[in-house]
C-alpha positions as CSV (number, residue, x, y, z in Angstrom):
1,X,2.4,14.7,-21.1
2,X,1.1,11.4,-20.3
3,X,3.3,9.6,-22.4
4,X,6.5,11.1,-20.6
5,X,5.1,10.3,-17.4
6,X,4.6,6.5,-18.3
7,X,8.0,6.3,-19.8
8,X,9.2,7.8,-16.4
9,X,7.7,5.2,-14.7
10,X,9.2,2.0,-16.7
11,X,12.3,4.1,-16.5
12,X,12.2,3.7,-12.6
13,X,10.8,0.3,-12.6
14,X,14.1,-1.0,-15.1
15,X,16.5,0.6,-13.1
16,X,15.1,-1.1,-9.8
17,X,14.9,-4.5,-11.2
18,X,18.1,-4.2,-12.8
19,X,19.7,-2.9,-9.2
20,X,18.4,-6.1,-7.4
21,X,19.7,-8.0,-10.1
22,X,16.3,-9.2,-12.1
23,X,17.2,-11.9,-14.3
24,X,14.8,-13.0,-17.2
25,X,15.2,-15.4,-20.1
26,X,17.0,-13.5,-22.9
27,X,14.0,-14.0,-25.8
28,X,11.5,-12.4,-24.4
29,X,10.0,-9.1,-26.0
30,X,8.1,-8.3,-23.4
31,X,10.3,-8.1,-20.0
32,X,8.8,-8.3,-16.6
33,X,10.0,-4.2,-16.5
34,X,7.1,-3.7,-19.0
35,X,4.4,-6.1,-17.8
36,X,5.2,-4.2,-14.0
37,X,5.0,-0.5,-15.7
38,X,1.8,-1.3,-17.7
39,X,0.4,-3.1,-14.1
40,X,1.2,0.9,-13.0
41,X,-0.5,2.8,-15.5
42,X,-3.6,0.6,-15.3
43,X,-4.0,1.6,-11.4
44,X,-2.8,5.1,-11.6
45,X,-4.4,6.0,-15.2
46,X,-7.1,3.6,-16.0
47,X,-9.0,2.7,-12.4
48,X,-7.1,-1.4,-12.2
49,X,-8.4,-1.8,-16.0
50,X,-5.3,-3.4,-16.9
51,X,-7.1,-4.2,-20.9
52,X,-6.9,-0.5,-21.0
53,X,-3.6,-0.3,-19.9
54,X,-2.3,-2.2,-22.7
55,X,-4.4,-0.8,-25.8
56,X,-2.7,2.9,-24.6
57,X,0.9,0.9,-24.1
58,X,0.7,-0.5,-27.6
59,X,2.0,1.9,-30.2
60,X,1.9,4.6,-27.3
61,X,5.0,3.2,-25.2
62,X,6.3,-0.2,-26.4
63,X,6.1,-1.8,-30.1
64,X,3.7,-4.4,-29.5
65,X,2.6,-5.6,-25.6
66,X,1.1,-9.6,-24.1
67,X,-2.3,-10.6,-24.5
68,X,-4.4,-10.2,-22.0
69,X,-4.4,-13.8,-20.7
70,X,-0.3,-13.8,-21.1
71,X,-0.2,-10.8,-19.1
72,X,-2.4,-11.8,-16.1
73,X,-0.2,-14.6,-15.5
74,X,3.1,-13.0,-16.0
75,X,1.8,-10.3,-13.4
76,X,0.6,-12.7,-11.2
77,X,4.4,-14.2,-11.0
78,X,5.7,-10.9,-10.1
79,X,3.9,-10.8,-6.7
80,X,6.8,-10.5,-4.5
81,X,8.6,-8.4,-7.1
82,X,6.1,-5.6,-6.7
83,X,6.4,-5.5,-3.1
84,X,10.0,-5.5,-2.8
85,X,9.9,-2.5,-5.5
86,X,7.3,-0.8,-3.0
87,X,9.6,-1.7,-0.1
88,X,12.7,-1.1,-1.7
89,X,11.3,2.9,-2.3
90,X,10.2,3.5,0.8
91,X,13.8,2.5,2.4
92,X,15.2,4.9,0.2
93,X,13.3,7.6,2.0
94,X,14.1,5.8,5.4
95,X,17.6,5.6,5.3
96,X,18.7,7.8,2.2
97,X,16.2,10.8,2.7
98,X,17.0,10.5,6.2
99,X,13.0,10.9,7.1
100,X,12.7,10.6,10.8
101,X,9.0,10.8,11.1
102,X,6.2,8.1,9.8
103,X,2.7,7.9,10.5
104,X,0.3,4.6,10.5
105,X,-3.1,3.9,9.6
106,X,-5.4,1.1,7.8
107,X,-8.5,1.2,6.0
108,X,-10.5,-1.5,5.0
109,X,-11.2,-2.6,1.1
110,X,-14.3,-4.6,0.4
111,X,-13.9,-8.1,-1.9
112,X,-17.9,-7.5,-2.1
113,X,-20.7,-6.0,-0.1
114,X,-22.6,-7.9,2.7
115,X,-25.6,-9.0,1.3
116,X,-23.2,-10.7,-1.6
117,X,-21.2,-12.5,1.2
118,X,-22.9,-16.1,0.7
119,X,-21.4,-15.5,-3.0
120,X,-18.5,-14.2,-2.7
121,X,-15.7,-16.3,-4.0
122,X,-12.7,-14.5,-3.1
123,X,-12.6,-14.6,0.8
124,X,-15.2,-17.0,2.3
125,X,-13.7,-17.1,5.4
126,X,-15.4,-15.4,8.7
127,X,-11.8,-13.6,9.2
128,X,-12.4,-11.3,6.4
129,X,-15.6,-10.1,7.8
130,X,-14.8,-7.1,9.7
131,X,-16.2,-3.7,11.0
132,X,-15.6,0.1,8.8
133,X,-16.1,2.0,12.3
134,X,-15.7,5.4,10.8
135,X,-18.7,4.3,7.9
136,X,-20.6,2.2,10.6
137,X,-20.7,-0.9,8.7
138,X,-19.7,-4.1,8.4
139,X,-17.0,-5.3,5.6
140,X,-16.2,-8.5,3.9
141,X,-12.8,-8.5,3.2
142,X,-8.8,-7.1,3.7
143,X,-7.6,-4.5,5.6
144,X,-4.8,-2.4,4.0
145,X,-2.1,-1.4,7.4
146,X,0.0,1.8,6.3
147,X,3.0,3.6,7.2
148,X,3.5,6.6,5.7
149,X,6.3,9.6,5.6
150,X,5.2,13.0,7.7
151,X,4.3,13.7,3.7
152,X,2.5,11.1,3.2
153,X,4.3,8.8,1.1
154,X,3.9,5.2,1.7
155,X,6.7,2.9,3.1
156,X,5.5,-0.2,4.1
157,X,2.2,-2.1,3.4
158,X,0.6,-4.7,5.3
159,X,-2.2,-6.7,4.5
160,X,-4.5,-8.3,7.0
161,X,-7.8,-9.6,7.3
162,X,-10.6,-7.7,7.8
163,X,-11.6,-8.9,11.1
164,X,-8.1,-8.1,12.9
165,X,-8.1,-5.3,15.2
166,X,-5.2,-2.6,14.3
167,X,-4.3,-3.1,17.7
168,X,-3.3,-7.1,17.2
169,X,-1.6,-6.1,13.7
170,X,0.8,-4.0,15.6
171,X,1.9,-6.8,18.1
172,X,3.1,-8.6,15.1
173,X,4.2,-6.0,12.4
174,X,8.0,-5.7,12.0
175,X,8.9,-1.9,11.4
176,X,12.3,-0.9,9.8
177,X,12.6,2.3,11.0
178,X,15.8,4.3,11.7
179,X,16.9,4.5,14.9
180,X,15.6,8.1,16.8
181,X,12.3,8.4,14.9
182,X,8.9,8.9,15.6
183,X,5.5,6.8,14.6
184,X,2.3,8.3,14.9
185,X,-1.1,6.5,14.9
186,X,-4.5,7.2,16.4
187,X,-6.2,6.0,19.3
188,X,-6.5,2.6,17.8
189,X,-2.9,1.9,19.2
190,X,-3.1,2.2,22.5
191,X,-0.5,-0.5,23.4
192,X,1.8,0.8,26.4
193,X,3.7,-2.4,26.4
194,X,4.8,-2.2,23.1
195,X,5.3,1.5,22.5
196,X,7.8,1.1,25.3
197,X,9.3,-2.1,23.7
198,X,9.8,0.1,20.3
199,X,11.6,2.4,22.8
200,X,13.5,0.6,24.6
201,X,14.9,-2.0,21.7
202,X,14.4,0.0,18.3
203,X,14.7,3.8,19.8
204,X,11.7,4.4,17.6
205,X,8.7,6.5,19.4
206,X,5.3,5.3,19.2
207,X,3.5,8.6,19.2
208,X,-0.2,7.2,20.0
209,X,-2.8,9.9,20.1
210,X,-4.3,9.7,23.4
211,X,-8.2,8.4,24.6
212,X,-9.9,10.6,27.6
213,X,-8.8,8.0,29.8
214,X,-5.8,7.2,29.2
215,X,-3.3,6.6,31.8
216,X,-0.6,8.8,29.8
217,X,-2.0,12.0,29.0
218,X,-0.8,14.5,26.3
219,X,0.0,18.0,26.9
220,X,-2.1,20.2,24.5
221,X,0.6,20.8,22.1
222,X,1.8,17.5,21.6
223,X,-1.8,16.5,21.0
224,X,-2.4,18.9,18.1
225,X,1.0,17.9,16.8
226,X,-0.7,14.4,16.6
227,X,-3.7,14.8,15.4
228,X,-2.1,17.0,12.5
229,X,0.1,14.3,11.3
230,X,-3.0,11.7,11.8
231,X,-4.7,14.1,9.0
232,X,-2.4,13.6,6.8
233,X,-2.1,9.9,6.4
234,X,-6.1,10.2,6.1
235,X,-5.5,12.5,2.9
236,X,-3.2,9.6,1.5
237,X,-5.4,6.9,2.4
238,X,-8.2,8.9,0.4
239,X,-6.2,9.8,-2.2
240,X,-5.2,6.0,-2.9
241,X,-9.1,5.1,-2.7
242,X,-9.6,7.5,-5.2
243,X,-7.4,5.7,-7.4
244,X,-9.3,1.9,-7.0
245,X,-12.8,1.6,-8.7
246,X,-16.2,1.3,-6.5
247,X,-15.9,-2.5,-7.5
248,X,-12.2,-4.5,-7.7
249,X,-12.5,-7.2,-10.4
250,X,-10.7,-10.0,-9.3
251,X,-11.1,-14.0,-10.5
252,X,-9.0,-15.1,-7.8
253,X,-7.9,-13.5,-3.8
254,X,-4.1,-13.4,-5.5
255,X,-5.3,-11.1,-8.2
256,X,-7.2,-9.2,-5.7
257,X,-4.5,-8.7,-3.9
258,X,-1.9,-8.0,-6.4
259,X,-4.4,-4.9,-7.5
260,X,-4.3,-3.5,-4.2
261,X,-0.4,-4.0,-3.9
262,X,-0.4,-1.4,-7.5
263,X,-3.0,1.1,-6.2
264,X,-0.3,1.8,-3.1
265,X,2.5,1.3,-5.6
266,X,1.0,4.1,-8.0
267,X,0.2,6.7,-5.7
268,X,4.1,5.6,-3.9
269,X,5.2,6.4,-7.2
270,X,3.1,9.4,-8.0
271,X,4.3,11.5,-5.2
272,X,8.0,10.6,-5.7
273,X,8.5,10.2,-9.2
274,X,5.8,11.9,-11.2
């Protein structure tokens, strides 16, 4: 069963590269479809372990696979590969699906807990320092900024640092939504100048749960309807934590990175492929 699953994948993963027209030097015997498929399986299978990864690929999957050394750099090349794959998905669903309603959220991932700061290597800037309001604590590293189909499939992935307020990453995020839809975030958003620019220029609705105070007040049903699609971005958001290990090993903030680009990718994946 798992064997089919992970053929599916590099299935999906050879057909996209070979649609955006992926070119690769002819001798290789391991293409960058494998070294992407076995980046998969390591974060939906084997917690980021990408060692493990390839001891199940070789025999499982593919005749013989990279050393480990060979494949951290080839993957490490294919950076803006795996997020045009992640993109290229979730525009599928936009304009092909024809799904009109998306939700946004962030959570934040630490590079290493606070009392490690003074030796963390990855991020030593104050930037990355930010604040987990929901766990009331303090964070040193990236936030991960979501948008998500009414099911919960991710779209488009942003990553900011840890210190930005969700309200600042929206002044500055570019959305490719279709024309006519809805976006729905929490109270975090609350942004009247630009949920009127989305609607005015990009006919997109920025469906911002309300705060008591706020000078645009809900009626009760379209309240619960936003707080019930709020819900389920939260269930995708845990269900991609739940994928990542309590600690990321990463040598460098590029490696870091690229593991949290494959977490989204293999739950993206999961729920449309799988």
């Amino acid at each position: 069963m798992l064997q089919e699953k992970v053929i599916a994948i590099y299935c999906l993963v050879d057909d996209l590269l070979k649609g955006m027209n992926h070119s690769e030097h002819n001798n290789r015997k391991f293409t960058d479809g494998q070294v992407i498929a076995t980046a998969l399986v390591s974060a939906l299978y084997f917690r980021g372990n990408q060692t493990m990864s390839l001891d199940y690929m070789d025999g499982h999957v593919f005749d013989h696979v990279l050393k480990k050394s060979g494949f951290t750099k080839r993957l490490h090349k294919l950076k803006e590969i795996l997020m045009f794959i992640l993109l290229r998905i979730g525009r599928i669903f936009k304009y092909m699906c024809c799904e009109m309603r998306y939700i946004i959220d962030s959570f934040p991932v630490k590079a290493c807990h606070n009392i490690r700061i003074s030796r963390c290597k990855l991020f030593r800037e104050e930037e990355y320092r930010g604040c987990n309001a929901s766990k009331r604590e303090h964070f040193h590293g990236v936030k991960i900024k979501l948008v998500t189909t009414a099911e919960g499939i991710p779209v488009e992935m942003y990553l900011v640092q840890g210190a930005e307020h969700d309200s600042q990453i929206l002044k500055r995020m570019y959305h490719d939504l279709p024309p006519e839809s809805s976006l729905y975030g929490d109270s975090a958003y609350p942004n009247y100048e630009i949920e009127d620019m989305l609607r005015e220029v990009e006919q997109v609705d920025l469906a911002i749960s309300r705060k008591s105070n706020s000078k645009r007040k809900d009626i009760q049903a379209v309240a619960f309807i936003k707080e019930h699609m709020r819900k389920r971005i939260e269930t995708s958001i845990s269900q991609i934590c739940a994928l990542m290990p309590r600690h990321i090993n990463a040598v460098t903030a590029d490696g870091f990175i690229i593991k949290l680009i494959l977490f989204v990718m293999a739950f993206q994946f999961e729920k449309t492929v799988l």
